[in-house]
C-alpha positions in Angstrom: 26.6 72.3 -47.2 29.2 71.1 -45.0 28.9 67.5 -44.7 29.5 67.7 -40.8 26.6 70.1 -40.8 23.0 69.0 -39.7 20.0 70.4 -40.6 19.6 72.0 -37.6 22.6 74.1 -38.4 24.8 72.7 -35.7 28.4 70.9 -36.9 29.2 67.7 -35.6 32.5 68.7 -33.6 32.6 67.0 -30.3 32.3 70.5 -28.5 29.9 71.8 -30.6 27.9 68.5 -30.2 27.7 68.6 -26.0 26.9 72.6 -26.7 23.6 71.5 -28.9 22.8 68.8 -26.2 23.2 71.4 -23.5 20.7 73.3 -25.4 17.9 70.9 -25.4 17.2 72.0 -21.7 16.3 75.4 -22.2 14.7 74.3 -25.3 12.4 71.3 -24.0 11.6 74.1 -20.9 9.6 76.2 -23.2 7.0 73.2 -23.3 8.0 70.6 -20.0 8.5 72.6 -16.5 11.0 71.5 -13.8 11.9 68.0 -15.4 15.4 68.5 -16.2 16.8 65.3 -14.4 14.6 63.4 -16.5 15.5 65.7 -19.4 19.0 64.9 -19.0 18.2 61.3 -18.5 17.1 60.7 -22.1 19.9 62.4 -23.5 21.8 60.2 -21.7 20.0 57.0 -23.2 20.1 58.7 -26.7 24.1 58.9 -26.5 24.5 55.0 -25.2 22.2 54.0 -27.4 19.5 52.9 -24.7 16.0 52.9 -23.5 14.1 54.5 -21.0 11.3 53.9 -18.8 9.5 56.9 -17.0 7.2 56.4 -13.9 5.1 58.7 -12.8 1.4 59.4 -11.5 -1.0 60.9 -14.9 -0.9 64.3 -15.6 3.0 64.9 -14.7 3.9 65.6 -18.7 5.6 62.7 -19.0 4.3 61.7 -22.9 4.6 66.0 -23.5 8.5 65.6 -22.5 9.0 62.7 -25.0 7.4 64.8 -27.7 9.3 68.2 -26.9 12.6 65.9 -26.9 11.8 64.6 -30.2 11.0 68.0 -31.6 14.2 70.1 -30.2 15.9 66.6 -31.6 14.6 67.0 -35.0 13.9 63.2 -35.0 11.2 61.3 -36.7 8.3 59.8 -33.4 5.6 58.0 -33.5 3.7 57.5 -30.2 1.5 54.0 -29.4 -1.2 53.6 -26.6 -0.9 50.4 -24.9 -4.1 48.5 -24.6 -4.9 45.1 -23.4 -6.0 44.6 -26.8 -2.8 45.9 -28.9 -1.3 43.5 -31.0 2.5 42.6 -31.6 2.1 43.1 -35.4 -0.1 46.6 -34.2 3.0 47.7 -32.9 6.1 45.9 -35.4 4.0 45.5 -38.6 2.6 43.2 -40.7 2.5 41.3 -44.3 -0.4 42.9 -46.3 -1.9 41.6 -49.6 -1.5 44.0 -52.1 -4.4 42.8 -54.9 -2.8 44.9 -57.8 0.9 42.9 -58.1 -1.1 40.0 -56.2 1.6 40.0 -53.2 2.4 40.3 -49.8 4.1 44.0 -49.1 5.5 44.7 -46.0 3.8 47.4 -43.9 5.6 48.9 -41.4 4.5 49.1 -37.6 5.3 52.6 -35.4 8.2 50.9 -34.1 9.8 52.3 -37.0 10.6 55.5 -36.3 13.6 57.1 -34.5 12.2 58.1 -30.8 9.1 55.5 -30.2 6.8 56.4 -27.3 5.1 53.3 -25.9 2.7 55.3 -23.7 1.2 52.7 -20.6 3.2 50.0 -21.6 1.7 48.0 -19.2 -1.3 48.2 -20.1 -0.4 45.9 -22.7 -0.5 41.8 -22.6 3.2 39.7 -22.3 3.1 38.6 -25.8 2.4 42.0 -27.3 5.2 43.6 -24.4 7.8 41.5 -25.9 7.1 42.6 -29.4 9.5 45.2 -28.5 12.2 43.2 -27.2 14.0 42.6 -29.8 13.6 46.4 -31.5 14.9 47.4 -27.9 18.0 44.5 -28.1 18.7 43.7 -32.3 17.3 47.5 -33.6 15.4 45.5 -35.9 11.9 42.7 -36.3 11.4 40.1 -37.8 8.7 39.5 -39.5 7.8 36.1 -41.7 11.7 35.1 -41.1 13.0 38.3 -42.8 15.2 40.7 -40.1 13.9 44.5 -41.1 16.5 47.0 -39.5 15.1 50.1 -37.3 16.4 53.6 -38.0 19.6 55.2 -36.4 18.9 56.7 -33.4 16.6 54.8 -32.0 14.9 55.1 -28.8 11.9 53.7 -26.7 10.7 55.6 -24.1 7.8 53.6 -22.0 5.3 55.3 -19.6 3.9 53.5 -17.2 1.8 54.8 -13.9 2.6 53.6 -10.6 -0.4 53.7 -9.2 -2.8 51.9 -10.8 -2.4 48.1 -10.8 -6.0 46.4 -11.4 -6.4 45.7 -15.8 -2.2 45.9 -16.4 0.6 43.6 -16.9 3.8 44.1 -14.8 6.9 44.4 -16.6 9.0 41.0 -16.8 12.8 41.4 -15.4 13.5 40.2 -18.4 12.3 42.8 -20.4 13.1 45.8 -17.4 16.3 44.8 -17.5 16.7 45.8 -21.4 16.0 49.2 -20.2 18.7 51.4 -19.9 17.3 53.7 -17.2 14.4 54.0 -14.9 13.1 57.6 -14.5 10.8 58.6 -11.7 8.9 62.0 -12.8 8.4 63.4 -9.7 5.4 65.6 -8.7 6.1 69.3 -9.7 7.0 71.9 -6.4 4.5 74.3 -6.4 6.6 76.9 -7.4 6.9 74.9 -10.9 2.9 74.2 -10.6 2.3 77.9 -10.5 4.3 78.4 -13.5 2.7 75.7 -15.2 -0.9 76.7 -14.9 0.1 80.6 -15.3 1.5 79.2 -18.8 -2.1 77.7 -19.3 -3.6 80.9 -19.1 -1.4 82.7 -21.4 -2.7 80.4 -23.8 0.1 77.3 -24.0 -1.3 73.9 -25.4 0.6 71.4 -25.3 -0.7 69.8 -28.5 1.2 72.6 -30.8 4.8 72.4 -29.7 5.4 74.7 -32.2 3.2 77.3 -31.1 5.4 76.8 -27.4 8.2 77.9 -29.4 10.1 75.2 -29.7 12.6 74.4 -32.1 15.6 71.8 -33.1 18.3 72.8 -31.6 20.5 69.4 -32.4 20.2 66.6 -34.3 21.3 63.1 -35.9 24.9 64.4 -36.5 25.4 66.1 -33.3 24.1 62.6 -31.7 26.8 60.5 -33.7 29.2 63.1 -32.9 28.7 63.0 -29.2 28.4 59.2 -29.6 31.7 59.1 -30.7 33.5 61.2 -28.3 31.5 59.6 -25.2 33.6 56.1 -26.5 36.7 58.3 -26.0 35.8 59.2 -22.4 38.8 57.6 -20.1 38.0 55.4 -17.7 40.5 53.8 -14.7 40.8 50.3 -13.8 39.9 51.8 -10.1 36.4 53.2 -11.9 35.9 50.4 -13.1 36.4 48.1 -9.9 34.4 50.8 -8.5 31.5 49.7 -10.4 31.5 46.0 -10.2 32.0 46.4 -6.5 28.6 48.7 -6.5 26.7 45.6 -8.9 28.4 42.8 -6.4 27.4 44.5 -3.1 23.6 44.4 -4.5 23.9 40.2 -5.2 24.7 40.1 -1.5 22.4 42.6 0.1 19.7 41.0 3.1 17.1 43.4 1.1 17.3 42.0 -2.1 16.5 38.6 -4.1 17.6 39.6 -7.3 20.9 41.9 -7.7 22.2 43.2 -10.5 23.7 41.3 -13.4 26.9 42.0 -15.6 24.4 43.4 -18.0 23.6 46.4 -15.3 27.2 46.8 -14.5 27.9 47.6 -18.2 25.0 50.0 -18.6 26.1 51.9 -15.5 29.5 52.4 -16.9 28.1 53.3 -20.1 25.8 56.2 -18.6 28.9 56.9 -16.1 30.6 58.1 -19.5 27.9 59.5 -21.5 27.5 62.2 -17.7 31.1 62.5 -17.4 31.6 63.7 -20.9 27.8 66.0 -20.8 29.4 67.7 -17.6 32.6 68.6 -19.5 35.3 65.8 -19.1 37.1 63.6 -20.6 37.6 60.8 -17.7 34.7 59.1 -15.5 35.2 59.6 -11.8 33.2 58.5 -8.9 31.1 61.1 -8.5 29.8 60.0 -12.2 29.3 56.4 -11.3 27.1 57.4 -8.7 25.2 60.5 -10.2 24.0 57.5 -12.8 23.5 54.7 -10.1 20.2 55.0 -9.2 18.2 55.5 -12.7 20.8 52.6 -13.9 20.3 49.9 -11.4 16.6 50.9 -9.6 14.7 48.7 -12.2 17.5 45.7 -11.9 17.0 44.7 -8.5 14.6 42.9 -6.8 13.2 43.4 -2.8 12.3 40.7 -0.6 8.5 40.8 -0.1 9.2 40.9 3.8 11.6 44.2 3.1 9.1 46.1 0.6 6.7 45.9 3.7 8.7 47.2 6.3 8.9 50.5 3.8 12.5 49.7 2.1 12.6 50.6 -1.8 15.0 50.0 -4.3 16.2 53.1 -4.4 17.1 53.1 -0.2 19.0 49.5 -0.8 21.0 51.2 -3.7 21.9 54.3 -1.7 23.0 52.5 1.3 25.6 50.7 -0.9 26.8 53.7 -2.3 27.6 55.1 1.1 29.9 51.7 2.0 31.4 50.7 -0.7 34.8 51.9 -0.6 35.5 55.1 -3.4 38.4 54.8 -5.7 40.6 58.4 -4.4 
């Protein structure tokens, strides 16, 4: 076999790469209906190496859409249901006492795995929320002083639901800020609902993925291929100003106590990229920055209690900027 060849059949040429991306769409549509921002969101994360959070009310497929990712990925997931009695080593692993060599053997936790589906995350205690931390920041635990390294690619998406607050644990900026992006799964239009529950009828579960038809279509070479040829993506001094004047104008908006730090400016050049070079180019331009702006900063900002009940959100403050700051022609 070619050794730029995955198993998946797909070489790991930089066009061929976006081509097998591209693909995932139609592919993760034979299982999830209508999503395909957040579709495109995760491929996103996948090729800057980041993590995503999706939001949405129950029953909107958001844990089906991780799964039919991973499976037109061809990637190894494991999936963990945050509960306020979850452990840190439940979810890392832990030191176990093996009585035949009379030792302690590692066993490893879910978090080893290549997409990682931390369903309700905050459902979940602090202590056992930052178990993930540093997977999400090092790619590897730690566990009795010895640094274990998590597989290439690897992702966590965290669920969480919007609209129930009494039993969880609200995320720490801290920790929303090592998120990547922030994905709201909307409600479906009723034209998407229809086809959903027609697809029901004919028989689709969503337990057997296989069964939907769905298939790997790319996987870990096209991701290091792409990976590669998103760090190759141009991008202007004036892009670049363009950004940091977006992150600035957030520090010094009425609406807002917390802006968004150099950390967030990064990430939203680094998803500028990964969009510019899925839609077919290789240079950023504005239009990029602020396709990506939202999902990238939404989660990295903070209102002013006296704002959030007048009705502003996150996402109004953010698009108000876009529309002043000056673009880069």
């Amino acid at each position: 076999m070619d050794p730029t060849t995955d198993n998946a059949g797909n070489t790991g040429g930089p066009g061929s790469a976006r081509d097998a991306l591209e693909a995932l769409r139609a592919e993760i549509a034979k299982a999830v209906v209508g999503q395909d921002p957040a579709v495109t969101g995760l491929v996103v994360a996948l090729l800057c190496r980041g993590h995503v959070l999706l939001e949405g009310v129950p029953g909107v497929a958001k844990t089906l859409l991780v799964r039919a990712l991973a499976s037109a990925l061809e990637l190894d997931t494991k999936r963990v249901q945050f509960t306020p009695d979850l452990m840190p080593s439940d979810v890392t692993g832990s030191l176990v006492y093996d009585t035949r060599s009379a030792e302690f053997s590692f066993q490893p936790g879910p978090v080893f795995t290549n997409l990682l589906l931390a369903d309700e995350i905050n459902r979940t205690p602090p202590k056992t929320q930052s178990s993930l931390l540093e997977a999400m920041e090092e790619r590897q635990v730690t566990v009795d002083g010895t640094p274990r390294p998590l597989p290439d690619p690897f992702l966590v998406a965290a669920t969480q639901n919007p609209v129930e607050y009494e039993g969880t644990y609200p995320l720490p900026e801290a920790q929303l800020d090592r998120f990547l992006l922030k994905l709201t799964i909307p409600l479906p239009s009723r034209q998407d609902e229809i086809a959903v529950l027609t697809r029901h009828a004919e028989g689709f579960n969503p337990r057997d993925l296989h069964a939907a038809g769905v298939r790997p279509v790319a996987g870990a070479a096209d991701l290091e291929a792409a990976r590669a040829a998103v760090a190759k993506t141009t991008v202007s001094p004036e892009i670049t100003a363009y950004v940091v004047d977006i992150c600035r104008a957030t520090r010094e908006s009425p609406s807002l106590t917390l802006g968004v730090s150099p950390r967030g400016a990064t990430a939203l050049l680094a998803t500028a990229r990964a969009w510019a070079w899925l839609t077919g180019r290789d240079y950023v331009i504005p239009d990029d920055v602020k396709a990506l702006a939202l999902p990238t900063l939404r989660h990295r900002v903070q209102l002013r209690p006296e704002a959030e009940m007048e009705g502003v959100t996150a996402d109004s403050v953010i698009n108000a900027i876009l529309a002043h700051v000056p673009v880069p022609r």
